[in-house]
mmJSON file of the N, C-alpha and C atoms, coordinates in Angstrom:
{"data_MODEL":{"atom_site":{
"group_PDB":["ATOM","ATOM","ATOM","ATOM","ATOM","ATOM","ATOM","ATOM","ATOM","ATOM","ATOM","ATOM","ATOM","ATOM","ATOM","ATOM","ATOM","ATOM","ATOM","ATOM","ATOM","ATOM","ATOM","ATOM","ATOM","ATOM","ATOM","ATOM","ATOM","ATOM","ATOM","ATOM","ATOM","ATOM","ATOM","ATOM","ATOM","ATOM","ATOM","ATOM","ATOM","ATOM","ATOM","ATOM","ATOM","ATOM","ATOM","ATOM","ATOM","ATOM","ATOM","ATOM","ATOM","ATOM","ATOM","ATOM","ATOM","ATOM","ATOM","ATOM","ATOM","ATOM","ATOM","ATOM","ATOM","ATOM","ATOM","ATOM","ATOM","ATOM","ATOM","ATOM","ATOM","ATOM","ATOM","ATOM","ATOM","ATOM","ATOM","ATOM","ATOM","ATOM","ATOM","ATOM","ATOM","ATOM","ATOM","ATOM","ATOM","ATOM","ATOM","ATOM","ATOM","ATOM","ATOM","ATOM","ATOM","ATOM","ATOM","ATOM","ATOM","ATOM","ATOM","ATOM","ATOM","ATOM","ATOM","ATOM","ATOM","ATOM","ATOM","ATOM","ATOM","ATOM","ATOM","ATOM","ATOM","ATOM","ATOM","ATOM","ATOM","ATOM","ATOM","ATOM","ATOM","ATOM","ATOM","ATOM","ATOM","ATOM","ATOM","ATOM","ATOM","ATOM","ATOM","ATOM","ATOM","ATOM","ATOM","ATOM","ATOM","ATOM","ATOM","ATOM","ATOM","ATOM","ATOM","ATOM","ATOM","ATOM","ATOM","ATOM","ATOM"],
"id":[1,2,3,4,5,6,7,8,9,10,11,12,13,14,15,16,17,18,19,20,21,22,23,24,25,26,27,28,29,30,31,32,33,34,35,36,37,38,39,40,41,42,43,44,45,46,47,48,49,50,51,52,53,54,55,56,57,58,59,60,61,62,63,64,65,66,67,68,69,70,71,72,73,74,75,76,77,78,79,80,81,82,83,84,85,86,87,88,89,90,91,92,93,94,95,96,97,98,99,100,101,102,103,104,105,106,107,108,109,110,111,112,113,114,115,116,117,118,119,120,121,122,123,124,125,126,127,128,129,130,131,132,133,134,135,136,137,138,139,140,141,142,143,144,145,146,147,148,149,150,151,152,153],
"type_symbol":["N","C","C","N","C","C","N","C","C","N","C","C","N","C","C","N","C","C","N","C","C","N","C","C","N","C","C","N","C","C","N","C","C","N","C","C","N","C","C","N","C","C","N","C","C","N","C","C","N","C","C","N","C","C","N","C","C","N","C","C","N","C","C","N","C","C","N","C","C","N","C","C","N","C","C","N","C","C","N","C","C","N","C","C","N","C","C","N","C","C","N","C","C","N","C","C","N","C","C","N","C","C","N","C","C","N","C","C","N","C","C","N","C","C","N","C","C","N","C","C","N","C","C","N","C","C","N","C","C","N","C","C","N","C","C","N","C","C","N","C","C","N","C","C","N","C","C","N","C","C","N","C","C"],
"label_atom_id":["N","CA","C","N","CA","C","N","CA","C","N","CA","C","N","CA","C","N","CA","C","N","CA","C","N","CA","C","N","CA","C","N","CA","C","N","CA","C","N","CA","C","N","CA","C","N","CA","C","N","CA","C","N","CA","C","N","CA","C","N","CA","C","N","CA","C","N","CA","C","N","CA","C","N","CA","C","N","CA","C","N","CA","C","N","CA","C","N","CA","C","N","CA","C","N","CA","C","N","CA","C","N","CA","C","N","CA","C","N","CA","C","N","CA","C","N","CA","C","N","CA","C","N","CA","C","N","CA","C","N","CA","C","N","CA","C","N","CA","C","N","CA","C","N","CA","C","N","CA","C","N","CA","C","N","CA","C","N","CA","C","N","CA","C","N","CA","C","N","CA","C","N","CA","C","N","CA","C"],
"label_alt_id":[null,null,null,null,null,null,null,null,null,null,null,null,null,null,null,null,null,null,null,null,null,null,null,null,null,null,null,null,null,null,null,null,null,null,null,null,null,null,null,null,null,null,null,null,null,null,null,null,null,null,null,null,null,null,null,null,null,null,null,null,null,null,null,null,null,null,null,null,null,null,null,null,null,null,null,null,null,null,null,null,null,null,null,null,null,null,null,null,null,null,null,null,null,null,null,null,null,null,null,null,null,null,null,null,null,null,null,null,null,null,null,null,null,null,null,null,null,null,null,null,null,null,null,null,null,null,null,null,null,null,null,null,null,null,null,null,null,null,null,null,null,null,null,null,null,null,null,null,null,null,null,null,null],
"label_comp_id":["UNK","UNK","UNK","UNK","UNK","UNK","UNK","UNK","UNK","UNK","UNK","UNK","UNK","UNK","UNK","UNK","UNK","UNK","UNK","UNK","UNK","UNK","UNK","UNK","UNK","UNK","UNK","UNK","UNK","UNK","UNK","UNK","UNK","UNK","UNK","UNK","UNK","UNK","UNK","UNK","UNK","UNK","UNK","UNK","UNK","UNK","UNK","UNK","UNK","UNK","UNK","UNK","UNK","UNK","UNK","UNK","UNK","UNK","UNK","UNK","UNK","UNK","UNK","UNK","UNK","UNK","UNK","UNK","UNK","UNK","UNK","UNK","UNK","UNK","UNK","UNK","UNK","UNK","UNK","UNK","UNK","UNK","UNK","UNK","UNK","UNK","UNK","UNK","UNK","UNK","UNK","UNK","UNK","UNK","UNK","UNK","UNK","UNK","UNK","UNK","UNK","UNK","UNK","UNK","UNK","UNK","UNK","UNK","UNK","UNK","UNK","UNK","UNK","UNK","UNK","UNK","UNK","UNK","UNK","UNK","UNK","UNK","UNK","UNK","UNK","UNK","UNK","UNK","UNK","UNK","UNK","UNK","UNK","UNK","UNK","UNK","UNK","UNK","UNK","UNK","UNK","UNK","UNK","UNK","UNK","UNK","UNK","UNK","UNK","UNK","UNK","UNK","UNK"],
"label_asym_id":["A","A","A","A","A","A","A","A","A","A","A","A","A","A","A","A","A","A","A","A","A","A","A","A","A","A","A","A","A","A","A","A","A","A","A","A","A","A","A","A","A","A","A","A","A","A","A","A","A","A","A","A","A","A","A","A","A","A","A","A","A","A","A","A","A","A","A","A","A","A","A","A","A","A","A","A","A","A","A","A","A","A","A","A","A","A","A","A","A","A","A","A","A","A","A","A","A","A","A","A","A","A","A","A","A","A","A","A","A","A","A","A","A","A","A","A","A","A","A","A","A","A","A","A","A","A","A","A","A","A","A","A","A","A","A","A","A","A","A","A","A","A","A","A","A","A","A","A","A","A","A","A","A"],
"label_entity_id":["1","1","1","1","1","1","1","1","1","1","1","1","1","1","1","1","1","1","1","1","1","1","1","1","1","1","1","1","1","1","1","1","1","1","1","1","1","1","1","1","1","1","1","1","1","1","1","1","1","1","1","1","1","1","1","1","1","1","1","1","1","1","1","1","1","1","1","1","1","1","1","1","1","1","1","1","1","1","1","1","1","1","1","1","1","1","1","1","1","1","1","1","1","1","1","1","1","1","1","1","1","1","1","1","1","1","1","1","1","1","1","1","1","1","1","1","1","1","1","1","1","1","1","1","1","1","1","1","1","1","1","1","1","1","1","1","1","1","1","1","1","1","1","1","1","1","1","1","1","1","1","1","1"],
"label_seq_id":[1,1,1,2,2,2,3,3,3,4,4,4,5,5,5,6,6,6,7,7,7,8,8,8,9,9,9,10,10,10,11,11,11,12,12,12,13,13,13,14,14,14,15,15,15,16,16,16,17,17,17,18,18,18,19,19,19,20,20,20,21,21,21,22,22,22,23,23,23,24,24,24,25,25,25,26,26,26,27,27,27,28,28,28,29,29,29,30,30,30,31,31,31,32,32,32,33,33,33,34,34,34,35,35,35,36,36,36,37,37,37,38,38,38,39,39,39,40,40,40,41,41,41,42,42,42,43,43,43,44,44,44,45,45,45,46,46,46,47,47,47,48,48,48,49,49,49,50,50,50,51,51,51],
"pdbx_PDB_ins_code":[null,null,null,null,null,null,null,null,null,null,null,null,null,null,null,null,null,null,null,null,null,null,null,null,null,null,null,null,null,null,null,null,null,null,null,null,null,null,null,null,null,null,null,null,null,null,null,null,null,null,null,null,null,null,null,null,null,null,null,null,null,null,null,null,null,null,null,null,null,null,null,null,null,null,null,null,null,null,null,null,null,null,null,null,null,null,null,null,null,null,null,null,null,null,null,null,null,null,null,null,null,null,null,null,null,null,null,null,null,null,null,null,null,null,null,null,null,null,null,null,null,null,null,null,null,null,null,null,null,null,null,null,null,null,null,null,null,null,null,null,null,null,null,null,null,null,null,null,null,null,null,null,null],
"Cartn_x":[45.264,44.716,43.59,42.879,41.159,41.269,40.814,40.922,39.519,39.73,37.771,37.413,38.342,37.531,37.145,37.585,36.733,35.666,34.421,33.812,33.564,32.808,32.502,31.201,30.47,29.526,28.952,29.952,30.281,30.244,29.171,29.39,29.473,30.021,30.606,32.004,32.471,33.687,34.764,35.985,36.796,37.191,37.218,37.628,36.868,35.413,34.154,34.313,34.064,34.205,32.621,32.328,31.45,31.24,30.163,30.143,30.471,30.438,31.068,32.054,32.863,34.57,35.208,36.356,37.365,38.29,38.597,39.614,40.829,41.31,42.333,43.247,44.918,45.693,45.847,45.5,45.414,44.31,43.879,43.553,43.842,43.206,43.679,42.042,42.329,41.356,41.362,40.688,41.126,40.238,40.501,39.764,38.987,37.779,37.5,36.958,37.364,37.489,38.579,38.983,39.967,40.41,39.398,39.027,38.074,37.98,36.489,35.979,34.333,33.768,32.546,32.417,31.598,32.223,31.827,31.816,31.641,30.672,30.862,31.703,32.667,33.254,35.135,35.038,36.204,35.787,36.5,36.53,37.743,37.25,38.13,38.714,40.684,40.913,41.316,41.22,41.462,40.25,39.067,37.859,38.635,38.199,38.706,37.507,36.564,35.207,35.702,34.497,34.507,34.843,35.212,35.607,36.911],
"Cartn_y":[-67.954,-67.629,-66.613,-66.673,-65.894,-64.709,-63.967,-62.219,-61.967,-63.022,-62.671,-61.734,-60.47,-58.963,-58.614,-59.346,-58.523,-59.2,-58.523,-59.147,-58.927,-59.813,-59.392,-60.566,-59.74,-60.345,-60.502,-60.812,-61.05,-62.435,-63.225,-64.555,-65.348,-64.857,-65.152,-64.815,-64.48,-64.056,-65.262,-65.896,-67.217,-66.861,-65.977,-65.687,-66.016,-66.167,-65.285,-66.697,-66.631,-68.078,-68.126,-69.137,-68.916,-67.913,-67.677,-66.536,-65.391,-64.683,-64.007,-63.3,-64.004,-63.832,-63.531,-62.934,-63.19,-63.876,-65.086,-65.793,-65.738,-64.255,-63.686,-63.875,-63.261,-63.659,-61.609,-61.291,-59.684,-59.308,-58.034,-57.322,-55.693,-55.303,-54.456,-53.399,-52.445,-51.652,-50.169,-49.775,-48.533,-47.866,-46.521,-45.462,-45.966,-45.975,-45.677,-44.251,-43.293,-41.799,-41.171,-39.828,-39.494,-39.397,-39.047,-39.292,-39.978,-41.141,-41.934,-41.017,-40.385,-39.985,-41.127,-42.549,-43.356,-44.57,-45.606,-47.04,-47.138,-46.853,-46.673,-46.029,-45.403,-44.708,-45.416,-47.099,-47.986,-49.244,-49.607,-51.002,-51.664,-53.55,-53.962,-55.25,-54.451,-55.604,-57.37,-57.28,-58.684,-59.577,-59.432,-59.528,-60.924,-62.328,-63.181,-64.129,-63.948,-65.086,-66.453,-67.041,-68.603,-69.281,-70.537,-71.451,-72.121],
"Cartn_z":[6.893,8.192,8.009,8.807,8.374,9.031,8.873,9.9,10.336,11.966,12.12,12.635,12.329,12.803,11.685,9.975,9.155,8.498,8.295,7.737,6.54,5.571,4.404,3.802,3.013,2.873,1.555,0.768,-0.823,-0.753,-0.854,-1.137,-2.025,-3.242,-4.519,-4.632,-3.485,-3.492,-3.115,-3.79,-2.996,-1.651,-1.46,0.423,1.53,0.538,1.831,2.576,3.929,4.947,5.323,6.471,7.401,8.373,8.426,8.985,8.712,7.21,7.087,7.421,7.65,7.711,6.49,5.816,5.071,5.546,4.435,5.161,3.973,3.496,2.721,3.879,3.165,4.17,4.471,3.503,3.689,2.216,2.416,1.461,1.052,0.079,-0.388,-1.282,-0.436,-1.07,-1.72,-2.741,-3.171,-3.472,-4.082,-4.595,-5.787,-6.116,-7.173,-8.092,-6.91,-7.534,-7.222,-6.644,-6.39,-4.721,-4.254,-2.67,-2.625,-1.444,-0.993,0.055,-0.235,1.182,1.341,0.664,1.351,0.692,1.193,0.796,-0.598,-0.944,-2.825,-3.193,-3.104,-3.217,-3.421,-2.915,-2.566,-3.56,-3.991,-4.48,-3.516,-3.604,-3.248,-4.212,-4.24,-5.484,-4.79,-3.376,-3.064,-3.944,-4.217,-4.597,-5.636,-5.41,-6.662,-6.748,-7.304,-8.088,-7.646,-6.996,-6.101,-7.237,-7.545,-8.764,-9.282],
"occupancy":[1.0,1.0,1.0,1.0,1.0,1.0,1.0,1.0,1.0,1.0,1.0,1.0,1.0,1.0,1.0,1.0,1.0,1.0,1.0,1.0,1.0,1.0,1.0,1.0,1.0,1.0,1.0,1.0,1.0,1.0,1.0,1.0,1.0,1.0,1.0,1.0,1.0,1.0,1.0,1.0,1.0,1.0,1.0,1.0,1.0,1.0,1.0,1.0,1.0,1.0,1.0,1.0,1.0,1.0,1.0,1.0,1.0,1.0,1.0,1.0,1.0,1.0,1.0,1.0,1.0,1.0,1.0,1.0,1.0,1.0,1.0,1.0,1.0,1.0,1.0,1.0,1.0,1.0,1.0,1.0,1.0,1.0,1.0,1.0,1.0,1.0,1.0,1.0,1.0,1.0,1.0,1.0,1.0,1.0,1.0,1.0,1.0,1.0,1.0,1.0,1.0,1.0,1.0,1.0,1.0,1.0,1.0,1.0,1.0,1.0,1.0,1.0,1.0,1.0,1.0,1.0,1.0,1.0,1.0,1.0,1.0,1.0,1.0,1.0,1.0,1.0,1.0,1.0,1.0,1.0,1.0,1.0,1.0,1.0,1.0,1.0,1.0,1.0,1.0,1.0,1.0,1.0,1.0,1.0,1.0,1.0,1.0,1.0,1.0,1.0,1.0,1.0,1.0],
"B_iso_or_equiv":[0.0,0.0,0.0,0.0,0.0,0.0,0.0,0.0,0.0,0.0,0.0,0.0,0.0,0.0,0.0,0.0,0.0,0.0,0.0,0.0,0.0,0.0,0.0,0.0,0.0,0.0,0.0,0.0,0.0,0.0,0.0,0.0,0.0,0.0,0.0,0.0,0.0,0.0,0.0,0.0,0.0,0.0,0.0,0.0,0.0,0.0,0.0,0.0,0.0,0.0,0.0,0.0,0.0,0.0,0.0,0.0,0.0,0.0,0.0,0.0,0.0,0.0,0.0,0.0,0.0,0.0,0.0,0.0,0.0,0.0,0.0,0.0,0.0,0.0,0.0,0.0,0.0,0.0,0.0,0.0,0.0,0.0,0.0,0.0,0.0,0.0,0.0,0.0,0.0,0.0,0.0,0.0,0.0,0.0,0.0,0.0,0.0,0.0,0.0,0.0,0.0,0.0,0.0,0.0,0.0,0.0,0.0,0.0,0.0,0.0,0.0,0.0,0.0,0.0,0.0,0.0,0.0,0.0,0.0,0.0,0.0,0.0,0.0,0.0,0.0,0.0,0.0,0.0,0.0,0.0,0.0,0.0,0.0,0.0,0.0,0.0,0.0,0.0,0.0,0.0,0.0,0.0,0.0,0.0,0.0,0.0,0.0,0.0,0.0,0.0,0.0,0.0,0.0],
"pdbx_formal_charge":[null,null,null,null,null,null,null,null,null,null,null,null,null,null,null,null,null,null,null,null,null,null,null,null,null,null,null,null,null,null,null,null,null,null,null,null,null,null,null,null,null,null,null,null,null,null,null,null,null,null,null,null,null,null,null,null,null,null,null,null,null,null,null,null,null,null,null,null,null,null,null,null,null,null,null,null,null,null,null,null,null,null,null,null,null,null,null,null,null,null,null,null,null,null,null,null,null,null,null,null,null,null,null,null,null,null,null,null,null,null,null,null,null,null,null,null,null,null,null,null,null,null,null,null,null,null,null,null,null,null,null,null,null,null,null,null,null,null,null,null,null,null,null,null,null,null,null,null,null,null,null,null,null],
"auth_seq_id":[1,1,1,2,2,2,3,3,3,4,4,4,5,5,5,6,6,6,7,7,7,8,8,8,9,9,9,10,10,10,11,11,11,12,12,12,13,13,13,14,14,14,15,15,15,16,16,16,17,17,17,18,18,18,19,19,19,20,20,20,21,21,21,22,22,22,23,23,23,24,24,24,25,25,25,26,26,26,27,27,27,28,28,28,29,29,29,30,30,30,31,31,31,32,32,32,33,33,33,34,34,34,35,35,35,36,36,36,37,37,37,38,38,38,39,39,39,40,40,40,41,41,41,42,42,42,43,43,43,44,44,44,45,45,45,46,46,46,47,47,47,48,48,48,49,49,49,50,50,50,51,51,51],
"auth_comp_id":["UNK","UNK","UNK","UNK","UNK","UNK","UNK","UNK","UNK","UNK","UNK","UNK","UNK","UNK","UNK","UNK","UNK","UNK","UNK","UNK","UNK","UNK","UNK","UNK","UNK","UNK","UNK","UNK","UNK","UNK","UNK","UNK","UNK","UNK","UNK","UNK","UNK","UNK","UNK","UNK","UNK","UNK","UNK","UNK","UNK","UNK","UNK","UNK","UNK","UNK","UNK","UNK","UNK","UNK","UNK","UNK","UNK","UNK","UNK","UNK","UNK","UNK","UNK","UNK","UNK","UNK","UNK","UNK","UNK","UNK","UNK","UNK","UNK","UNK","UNK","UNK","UNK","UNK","UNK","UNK","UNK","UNK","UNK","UNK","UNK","UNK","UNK","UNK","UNK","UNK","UNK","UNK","UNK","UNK","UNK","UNK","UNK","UNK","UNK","UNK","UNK","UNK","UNK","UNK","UNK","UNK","UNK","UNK","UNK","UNK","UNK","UNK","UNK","UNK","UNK","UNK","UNK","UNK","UNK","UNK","UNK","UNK","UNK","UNK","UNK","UNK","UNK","UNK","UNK","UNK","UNK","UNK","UNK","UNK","UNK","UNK","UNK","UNK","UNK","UNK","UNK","UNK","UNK","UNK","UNK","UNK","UNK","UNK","UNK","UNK","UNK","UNK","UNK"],
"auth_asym_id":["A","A","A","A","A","A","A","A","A","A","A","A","A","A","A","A","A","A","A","A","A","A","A","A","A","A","A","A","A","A","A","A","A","A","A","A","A","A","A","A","A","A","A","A","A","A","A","A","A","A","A","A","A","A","A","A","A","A","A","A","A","A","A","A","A","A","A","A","A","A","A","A","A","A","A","A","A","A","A","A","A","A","A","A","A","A","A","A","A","A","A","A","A","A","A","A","A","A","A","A","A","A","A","A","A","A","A","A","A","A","A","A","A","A","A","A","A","A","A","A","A","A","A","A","A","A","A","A","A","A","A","A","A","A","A","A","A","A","A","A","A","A","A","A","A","A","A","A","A","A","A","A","A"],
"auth_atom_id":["N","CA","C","N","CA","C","N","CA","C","N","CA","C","N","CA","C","N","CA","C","N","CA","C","N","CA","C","N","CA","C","N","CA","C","N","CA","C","N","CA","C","N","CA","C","N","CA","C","N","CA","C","N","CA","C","N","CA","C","N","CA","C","N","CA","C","N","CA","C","N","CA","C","N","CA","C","N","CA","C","N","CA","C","N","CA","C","N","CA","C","N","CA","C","N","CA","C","N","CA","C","N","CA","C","N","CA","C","N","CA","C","N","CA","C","N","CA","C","N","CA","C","N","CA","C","N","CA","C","N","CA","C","N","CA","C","N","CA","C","N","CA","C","N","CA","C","N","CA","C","N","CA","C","N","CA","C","N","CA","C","N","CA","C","N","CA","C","N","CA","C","N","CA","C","N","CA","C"],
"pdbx_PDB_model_num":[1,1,1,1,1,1,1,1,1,1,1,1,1,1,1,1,1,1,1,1,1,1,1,1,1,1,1,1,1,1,1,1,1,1,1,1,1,1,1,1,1,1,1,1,1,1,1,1,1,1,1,1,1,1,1,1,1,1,1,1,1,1,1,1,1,1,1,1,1,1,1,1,1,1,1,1,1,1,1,1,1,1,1,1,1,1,1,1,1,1,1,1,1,1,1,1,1,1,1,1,1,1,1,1,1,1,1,1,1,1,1,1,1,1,1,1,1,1,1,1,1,1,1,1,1,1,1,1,1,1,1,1,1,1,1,1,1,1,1,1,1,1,1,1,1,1,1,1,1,1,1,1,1]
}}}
């Protein structure tokens, strides 16, 4: 089922839909330092390469 409040705009990503939608059934995001104070600051491991 797609979550069309989120978007994402990784289109190499197997999730990414039309319209930039994710159509994961959830995701999961984290720190890539010790605290995030911006967007660079998060990776996301739902992230799985189209193919």
């Amino acid at each position: 089922m797609a979550m069309p409040n989120l978007k994402c705009t990784v289109d190499t990503c197997h999730y990414w839909g039309t319209g930039n939608h994710c159509a994961a059934d959830g995701i999961e995001v984290n720190n890539q330092s010790n605290k995030a104070h911006t967007s660079d600051d998060t990776i996301c491991q739902t992230f799985k390469p189209q193919g």
